[in-house]
N, C-alpha and C positions, 0 to 999 in steps of 0.2 A: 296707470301711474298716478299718484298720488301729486295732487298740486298746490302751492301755498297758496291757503285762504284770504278771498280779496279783502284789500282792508288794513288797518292794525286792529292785533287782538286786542281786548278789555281784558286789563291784567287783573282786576277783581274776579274776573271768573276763571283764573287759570288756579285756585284753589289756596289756600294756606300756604304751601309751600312755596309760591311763587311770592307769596308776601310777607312771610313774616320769619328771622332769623330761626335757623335752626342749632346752631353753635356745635356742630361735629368736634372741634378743638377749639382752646383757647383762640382767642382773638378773630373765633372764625363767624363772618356777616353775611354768609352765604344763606343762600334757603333752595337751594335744592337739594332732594337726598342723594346720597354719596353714589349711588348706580345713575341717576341723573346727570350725574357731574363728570361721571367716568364717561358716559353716552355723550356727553357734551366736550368732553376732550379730545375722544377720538373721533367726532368727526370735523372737528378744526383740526386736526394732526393729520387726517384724512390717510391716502385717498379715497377709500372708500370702506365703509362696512356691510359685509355681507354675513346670511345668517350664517354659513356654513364655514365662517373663522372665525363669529365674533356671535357665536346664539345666546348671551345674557345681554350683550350690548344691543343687537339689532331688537331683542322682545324688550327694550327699555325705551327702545327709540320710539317702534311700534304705541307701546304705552303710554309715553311725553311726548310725544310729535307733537303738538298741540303748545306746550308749553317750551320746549327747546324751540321751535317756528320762533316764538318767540325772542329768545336770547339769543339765537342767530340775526334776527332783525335788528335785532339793538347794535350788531359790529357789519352790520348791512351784507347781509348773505342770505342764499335763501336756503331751504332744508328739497333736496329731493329725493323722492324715496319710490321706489320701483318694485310694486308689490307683487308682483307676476314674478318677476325675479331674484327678488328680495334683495335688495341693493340698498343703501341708502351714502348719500352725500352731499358735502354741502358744493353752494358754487356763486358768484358775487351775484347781488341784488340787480334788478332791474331798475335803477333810480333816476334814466332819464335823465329829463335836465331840472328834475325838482329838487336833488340833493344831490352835493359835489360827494360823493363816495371816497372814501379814499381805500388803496391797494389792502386787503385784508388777508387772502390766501399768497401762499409760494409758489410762485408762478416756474414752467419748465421751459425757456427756448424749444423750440421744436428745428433740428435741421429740414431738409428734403427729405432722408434718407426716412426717419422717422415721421413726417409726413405722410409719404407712400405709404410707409406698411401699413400707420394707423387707417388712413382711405381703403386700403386692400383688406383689411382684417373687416373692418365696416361694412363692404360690400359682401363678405361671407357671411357675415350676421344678421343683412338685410335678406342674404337667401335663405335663410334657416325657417325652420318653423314654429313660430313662436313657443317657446321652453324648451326648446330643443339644444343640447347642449353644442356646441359647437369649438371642436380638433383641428388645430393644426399642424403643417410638420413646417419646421423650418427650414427644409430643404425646397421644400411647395415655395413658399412666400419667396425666399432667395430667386427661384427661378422665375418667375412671376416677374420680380421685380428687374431681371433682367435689361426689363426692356428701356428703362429708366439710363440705364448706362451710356454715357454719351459716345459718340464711333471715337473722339479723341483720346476716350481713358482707354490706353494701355495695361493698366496695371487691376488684371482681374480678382488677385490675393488683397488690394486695395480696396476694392469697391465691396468685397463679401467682409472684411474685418468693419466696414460701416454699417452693412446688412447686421454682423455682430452684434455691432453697439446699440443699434438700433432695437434691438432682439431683448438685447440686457433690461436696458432703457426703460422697456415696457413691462418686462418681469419685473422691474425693480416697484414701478408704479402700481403694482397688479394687475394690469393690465393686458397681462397675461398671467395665469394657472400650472403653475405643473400638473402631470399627470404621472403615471407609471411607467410611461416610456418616455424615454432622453428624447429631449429636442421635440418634443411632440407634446404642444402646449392647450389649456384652456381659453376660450378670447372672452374675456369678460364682457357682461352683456352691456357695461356704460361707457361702452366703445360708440356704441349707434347713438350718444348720445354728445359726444366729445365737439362735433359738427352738426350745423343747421344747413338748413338746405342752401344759405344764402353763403356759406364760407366755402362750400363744399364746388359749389358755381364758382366762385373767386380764384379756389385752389385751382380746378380741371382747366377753366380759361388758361390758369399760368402753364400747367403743362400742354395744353395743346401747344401755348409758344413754345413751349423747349422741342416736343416734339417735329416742332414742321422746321423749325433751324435746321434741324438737321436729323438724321436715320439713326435709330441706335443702334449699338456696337455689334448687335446681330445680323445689322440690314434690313429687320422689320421694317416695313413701310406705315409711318405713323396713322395711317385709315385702319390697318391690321392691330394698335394699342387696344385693349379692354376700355369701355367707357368706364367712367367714375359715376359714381350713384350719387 
């Protein structure tokens, strides 16, 4: 995977176009060219661009990484780009306590429900073989997620319409893929990337507590849960 270059770039050497107006239309003080700027739109619009929806955008990304690094750094974001898989997106800067950054992307709540799956999609992708495409059904993950279900919820029509929304949630972010068969999704591969080892530790601590409170709604005995990767 591709990583922002340490440093700030020298914007003398990011070429002409980084420095000097191009005037696409009246009034216009831009200087990148118009696929630069398209490439720079969509990945602030995000969530992410891959070659296999977006191949003039990502071979423009491919080609200006260098100079978009750039103009993402200037609204303090950084560019990542996942060559193995061809991914690319942006995601807020590392700045520390040298620059107050302020909030640049649109940010999603995450409930539990959406938690889980994202954690369980994760750990199917952490088994895969790298470029391996990796299917899911969403009847798998439902069941899976079973175990999450506390022994008080009664209402099992309840807890699979969260499973639902949760489902959507992630199609909606792309974050999952259709395929040819209904309900039987792609898991995008900047799923393993969504979590650090250190949030992923944070998350599983919290559910060990919910688990040991009490037995979920099946009687699983919480030693019998899957670990979290």
């Amino acid at each position: 995977m591709s990583s922002p270059e340490p440093g700030f770039p020298d914007h003398g050497e990011l070429g002409a176009a980084a420095s000097e107006s191009v005037g696409h239309y009246p009034g216009d003080l831009g200087t990148l060219a118009p696929a630069s700027r398209r490439a720079l739109v969509q990945l602030l619009k995000g969530p992410l661009i891959t070659s296999a929806r977006h191949p003039e955008i990502w071979r423009t990304v491919i080609a200006d990484q260098r100079l978009l690094r750039s103009r993402l750094a200037d609204v303090f974001l950084d560019l990542v780009i996942d060559d193995e898989n061809e991914i690319a997106f942006t995601r807020p800067a590392d700045t520390g306590d040298a620059v107050a950054a302020p909030v640049v992307l649109r940010t999603e709540r995450l409930t539990f429900m959406d938690t889980v799956m994202l954690l369980a999609l994760r750990q199917l992708l952490l088994r895969a073989q790298p470029g391996e495409r990796v299917i899911v059904d969403r009847d798998e993950i439902a069941e899976q997620l079973e175990i999450y279900r506390r022994r008080a919820d009664t209402d099992p029509a309840g807890f699979r319409r969260r499973i639902n929304a949760s489902w959507s949630k992630l199609t909606k972010y792309s974050l999952l893929s259709s395929t040819t068969t209904e309900d039987r999704m792609e898991i995008s591969p900047v799923v393993r990337q969504l979590f650090d080892a250190d949030q992923v530790a944070l998350v599983a601590a919290e559910f060990d507590r919910i688990l040991a409170e009490e037995k979920p709604a099946d009687g699983t005995p919480a030693d019998d849960v899957p670990d979290i990767e």
